[in-house]
C-alpha positions in Angstrom: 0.0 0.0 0.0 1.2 3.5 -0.8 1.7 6.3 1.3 -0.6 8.2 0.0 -3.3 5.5 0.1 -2.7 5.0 4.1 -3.0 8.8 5.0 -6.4 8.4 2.8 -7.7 6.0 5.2 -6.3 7.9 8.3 -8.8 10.7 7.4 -11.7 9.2 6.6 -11.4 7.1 9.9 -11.2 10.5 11.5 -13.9 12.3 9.7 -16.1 9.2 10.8 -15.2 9.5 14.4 -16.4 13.0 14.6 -19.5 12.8 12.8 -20.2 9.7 15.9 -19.5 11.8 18.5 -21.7 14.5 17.2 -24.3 12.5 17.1 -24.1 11.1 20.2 -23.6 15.0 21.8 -26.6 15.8 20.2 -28.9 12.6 21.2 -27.0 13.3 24.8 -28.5 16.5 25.1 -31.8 15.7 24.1 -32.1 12.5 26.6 -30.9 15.7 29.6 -33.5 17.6 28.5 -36.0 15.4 28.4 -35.1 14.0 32.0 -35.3 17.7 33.2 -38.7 18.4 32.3 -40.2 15.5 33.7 -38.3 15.8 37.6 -39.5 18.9 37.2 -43.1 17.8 36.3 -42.7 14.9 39.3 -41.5 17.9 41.8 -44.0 20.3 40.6 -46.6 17.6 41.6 -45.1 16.4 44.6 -45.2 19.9 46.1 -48.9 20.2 44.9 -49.6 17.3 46.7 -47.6 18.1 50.0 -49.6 21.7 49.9 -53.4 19.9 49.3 -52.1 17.5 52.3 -51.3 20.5 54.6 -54.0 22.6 53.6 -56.4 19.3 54.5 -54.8 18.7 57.7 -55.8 22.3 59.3 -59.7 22.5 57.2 -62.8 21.3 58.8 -65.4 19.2 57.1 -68.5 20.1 57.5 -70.5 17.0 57.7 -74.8 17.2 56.9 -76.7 14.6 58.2 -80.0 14.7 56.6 -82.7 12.1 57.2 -87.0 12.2 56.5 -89.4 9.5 58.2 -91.8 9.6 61.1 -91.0 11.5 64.6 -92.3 10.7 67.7 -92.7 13.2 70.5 -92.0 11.9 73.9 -95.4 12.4 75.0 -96.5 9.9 72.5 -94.3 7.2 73.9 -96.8 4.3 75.1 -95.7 3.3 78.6 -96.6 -0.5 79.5 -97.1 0.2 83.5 -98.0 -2.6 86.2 -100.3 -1.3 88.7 -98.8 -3.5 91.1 -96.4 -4.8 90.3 -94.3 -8.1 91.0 -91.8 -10.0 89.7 -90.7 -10.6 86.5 -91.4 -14.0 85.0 -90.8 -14.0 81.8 -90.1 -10.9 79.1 -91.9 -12.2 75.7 -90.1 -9.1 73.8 -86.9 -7.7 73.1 -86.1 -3.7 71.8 -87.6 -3.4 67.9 -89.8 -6.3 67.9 -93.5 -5.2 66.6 -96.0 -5.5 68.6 -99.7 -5.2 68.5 -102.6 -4.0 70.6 -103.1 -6.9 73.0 -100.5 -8.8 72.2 -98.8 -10.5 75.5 -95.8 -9.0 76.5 -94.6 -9.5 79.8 -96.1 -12.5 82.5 -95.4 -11.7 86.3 -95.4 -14.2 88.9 -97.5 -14.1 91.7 -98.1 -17.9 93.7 -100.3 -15.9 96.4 -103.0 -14.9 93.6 -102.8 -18.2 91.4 -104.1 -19.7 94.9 -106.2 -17.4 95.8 -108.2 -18.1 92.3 -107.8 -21.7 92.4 -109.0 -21.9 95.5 -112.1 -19.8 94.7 -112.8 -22.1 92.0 -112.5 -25.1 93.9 -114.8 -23.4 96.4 -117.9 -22.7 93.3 -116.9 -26.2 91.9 -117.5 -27.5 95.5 -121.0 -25.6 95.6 -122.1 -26.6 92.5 -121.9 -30.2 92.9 -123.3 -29.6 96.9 -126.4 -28.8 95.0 -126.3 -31.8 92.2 -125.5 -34.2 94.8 -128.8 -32.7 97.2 -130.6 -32.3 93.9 -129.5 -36.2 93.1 -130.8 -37.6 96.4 -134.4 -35.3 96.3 -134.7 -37.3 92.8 -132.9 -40.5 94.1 -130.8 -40.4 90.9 -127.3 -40.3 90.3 -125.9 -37.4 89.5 -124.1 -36.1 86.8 -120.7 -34.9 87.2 -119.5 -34.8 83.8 -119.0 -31.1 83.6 -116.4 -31.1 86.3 -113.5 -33.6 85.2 -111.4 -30.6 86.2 -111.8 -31.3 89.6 -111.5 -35.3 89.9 -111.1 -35.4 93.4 -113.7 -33.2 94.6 -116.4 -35.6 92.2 -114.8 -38.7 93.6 -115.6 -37.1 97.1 -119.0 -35.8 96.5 -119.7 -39.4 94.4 -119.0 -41.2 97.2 -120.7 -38.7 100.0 -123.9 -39.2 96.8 -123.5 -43.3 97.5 -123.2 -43.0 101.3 -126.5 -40.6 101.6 -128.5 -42.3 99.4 -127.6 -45.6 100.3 -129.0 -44.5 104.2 -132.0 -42.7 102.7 -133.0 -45.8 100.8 -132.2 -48.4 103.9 -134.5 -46.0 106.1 -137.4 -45.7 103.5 -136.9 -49.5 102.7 -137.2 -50.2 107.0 -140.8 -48.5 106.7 -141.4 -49.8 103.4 -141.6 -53.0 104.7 -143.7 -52.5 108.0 -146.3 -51.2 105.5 -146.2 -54.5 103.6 -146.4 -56.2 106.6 -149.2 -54.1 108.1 -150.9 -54.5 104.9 -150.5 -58.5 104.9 -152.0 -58.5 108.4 -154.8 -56.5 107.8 -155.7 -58.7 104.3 -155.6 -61.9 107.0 -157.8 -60.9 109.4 -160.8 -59.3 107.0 -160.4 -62.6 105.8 -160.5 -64.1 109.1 -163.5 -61.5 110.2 -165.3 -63.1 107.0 -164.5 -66.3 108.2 -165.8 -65.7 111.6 -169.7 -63.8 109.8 -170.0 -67.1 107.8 -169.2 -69.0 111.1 -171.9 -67.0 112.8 -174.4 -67.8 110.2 -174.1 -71.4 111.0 -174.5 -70.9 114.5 -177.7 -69.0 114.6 -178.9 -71.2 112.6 -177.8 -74.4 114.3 -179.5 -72.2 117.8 -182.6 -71.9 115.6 -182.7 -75.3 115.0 -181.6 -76.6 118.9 -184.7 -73.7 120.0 -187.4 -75.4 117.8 -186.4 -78.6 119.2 -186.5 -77.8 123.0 -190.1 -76.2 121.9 -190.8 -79.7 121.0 -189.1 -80.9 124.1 -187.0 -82.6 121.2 -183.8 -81.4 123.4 -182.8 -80.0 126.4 -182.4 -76.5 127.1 -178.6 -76.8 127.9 -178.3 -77.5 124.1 -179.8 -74.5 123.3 -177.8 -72.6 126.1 -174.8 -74.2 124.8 -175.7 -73.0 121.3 -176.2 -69.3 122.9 -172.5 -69.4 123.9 -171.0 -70.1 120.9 -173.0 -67.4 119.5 -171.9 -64.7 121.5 -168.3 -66.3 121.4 -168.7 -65.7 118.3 -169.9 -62.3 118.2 -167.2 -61.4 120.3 -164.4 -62.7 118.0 -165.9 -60.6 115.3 -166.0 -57.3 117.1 -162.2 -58.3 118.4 -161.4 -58.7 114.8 -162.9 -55.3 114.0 -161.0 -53.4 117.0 -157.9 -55.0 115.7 -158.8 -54.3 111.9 -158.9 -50.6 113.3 -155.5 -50.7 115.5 -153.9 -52.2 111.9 -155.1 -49.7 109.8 -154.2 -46.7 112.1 -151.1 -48.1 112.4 -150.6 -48.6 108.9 -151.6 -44.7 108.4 -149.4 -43.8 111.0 -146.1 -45.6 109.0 -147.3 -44.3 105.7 -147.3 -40.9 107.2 -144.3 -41.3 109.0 -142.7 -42.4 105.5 -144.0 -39.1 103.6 -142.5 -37.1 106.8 -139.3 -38.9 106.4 -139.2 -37.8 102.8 -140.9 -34.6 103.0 -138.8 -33.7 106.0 -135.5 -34.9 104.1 -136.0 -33.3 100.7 -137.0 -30.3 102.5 -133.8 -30.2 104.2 -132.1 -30.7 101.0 -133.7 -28.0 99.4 -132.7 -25.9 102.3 -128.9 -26.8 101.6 -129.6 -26.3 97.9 -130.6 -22.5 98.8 -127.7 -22.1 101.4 -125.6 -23.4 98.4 -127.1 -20.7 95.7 -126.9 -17.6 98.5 -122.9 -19.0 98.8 -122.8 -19.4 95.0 -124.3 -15.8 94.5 -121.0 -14.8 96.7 -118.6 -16.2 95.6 -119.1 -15.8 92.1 -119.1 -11.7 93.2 -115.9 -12.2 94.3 -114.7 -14.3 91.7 -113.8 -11.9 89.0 -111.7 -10.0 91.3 -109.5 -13.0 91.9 -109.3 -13.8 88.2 -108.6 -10.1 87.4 -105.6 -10.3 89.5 -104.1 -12.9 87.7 -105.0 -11.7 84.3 -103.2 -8.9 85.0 -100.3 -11.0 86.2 -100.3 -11.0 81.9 -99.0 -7.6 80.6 -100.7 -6.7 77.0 -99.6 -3.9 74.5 -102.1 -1.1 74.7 -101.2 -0.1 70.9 -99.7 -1.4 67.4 -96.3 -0.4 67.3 -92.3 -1.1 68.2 -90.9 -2.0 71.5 -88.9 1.0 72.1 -86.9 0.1 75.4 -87.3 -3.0 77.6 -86.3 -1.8 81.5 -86.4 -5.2 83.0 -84.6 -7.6 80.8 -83.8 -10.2 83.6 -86.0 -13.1 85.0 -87.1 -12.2 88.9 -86.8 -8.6 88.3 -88.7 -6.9 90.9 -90.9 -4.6 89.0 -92.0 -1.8 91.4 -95.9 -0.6 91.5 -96.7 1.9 88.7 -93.2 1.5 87.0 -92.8 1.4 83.4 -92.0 -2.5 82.2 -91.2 -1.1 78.7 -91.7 1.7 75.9 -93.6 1.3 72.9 -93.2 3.5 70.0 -96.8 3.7 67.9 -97.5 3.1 64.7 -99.0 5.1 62.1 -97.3 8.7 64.2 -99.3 11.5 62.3 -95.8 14.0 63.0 -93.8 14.0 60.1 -90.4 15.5 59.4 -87.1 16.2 58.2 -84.2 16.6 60.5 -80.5 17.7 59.5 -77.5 17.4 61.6 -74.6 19.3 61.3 -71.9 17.5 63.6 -73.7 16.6 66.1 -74.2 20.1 67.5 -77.0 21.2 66.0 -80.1 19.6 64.3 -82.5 21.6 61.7 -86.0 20.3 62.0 -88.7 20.7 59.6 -92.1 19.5 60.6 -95.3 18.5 58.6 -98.8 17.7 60.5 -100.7 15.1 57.8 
């Protein structure tokens, strides 16, 4: 290779070598610049942000709390009160539960008054089947004590007491009964006797007739004919005994007949009296009654309205609830107060109300 040809290539290599490094000055200085716009886009943005953030850390929100429905005034809050109170049994509802005019809400326990009614009861139960049982042995029937399977003992008792009382009614009745029946067999005998005795007399008359013609006709003696005279009036006697008796018999047999109407005159009459006893007691006691049962109903506390439980104060079994105190707060239903309230923080509330 010449000289001339090497210094050729020299310069060209070096011509190349600066056109390169222009370039890559060039597409140096555009990659800064770009680099510097966007930091100072990034800064520019992060210095926003830091001033939003510290301009939000000392400003107060202002927060509206706005809300439309039903309000209730206090004076419209339905207070379930006890008049006298007791102890808490059992609490059928809880805060928010609907609730509607007599619905059960609250049971209170109270032994002293379940007693007291059952008692009463047993008492008019008692009464009433005095008077079926007095009733049953004034119509020697047994009575019917199908109404009262409630009370099993009592109509076992008064069934029995029935059975006992009749049984000594009946034994007495059946003790004169049968003096009557005897009096009345007597008294059968001796008319028959007594009509025994006339046809007996007949006979003899006739046989004196007969023994009188024949001593006339000195036939036969006259102690045949006396003879004859004595059985007559033997006779006659035996008749009128029979007649005095016939008339002892049949008083006496009027006297056990009354006496067995007096027995059951006398008896039913009492029984009557102890059926009238019974009613004025009945009268009484069913007075009384609904008092008794009245206590216990309200032993059962009802809702007086339709609408929400509110507040429960007694949410505990054997609560003592105090006379008069409220068990719980019912809110109605269907309020007729309408409004709009708005709340700003809590410390101040913008009502609007609207009477439908």
């Amino acid at each position: 290779m010449s000289k001339s040809n090497i210094e050729h290539h020299i310069r060209s290599a070096l011509i190349q070598n600066t056109d390169k490094s222009e370039s890559d000055y060039v597409e140096a200085v555009e990659i800064k610049s770009a680099m510097t716009t966007v930091h100072k886009t990034l800064l520019l943005t992060f210095f926003i942000i830091l001033i939003l953030l510290g301009i939000a850390s000392q400003a107060r929100i202002d927060i509206v709390v706005s809300s439309r429905g039903e309000l209730l005034l206090e004076s419209d809050i339905e207070k379930v009160q006890h008049l006298e109170g007791g102890i808490l049994d059992t609490m059928l509802v809880k805060p928010g539960d609907i609730v509607y005019e007599g619905q059960p809400i609250a049971r209170l326990r109270a032994i002293e008054r379940n007693s007291q009614l059952s008692t009463m009861n047993a008492e008019i139960a008692q009464l009433e089947l005095d008077k079926l049982r007095y009733q049953a042995l004034i119509s020697q029937q047994e009575p019917d004590y199908s109404r009262y399977a409630d009370f099993p003992e009592l109509v076992n008792v008064n069934q029995d007491t029935w059975r006992k009382e009749n049984a000594k009614n009946v034994s007495a009745e059946a003790l004169i009964q049968h003096d009557i029946e005897h009096k009345d067999r007597l008294i059968a005998s001796m008319k028959k006797r007594r009509v025994s005795s006339l046809n007996q007399l007949k006979l003899i008359r006739k046989q004196l007739e007969i023994k009188q013609t024949l001593y006339n006709e000195e036939m036969a003696s006259y102690v045949d004919v006396l003879n004859m005279q004595v059985q007559e009036s033997n006779m006659v006697r035996e008749i009128e005994n029979l007649d005095e008796s016939l008339m002892n018999e049949d008083f006496q047999l009027l006297r056990l007949e009354k006496q067995l109407n007096d027995l059951i005159v006398n008896r039913n009459a009492e029984y009557q009296a102890q059926i009238i006893q019974a009613n004025k007691d009945l009268d009484i006691k069913r007075i009384q009654q609904p008092q008794h049962t009245d206590k216990v109903n309200r032993l059962v506390v009802y809702s007086p309205v339709d609408g929400v439980v509110d507040k429960v104060h007694f949410n505990f079994r054997s609560a003592v609830v105090p006379p008069g105190e409220s068990i719980a707060d019912i809110a109605p239903l269907n309020n007729t107060l309408h409004g709009e309230a708005r709340s700003l923080e809590k410390k101040w509330v913008s009502l609007r109300l609207d009477r439908r």
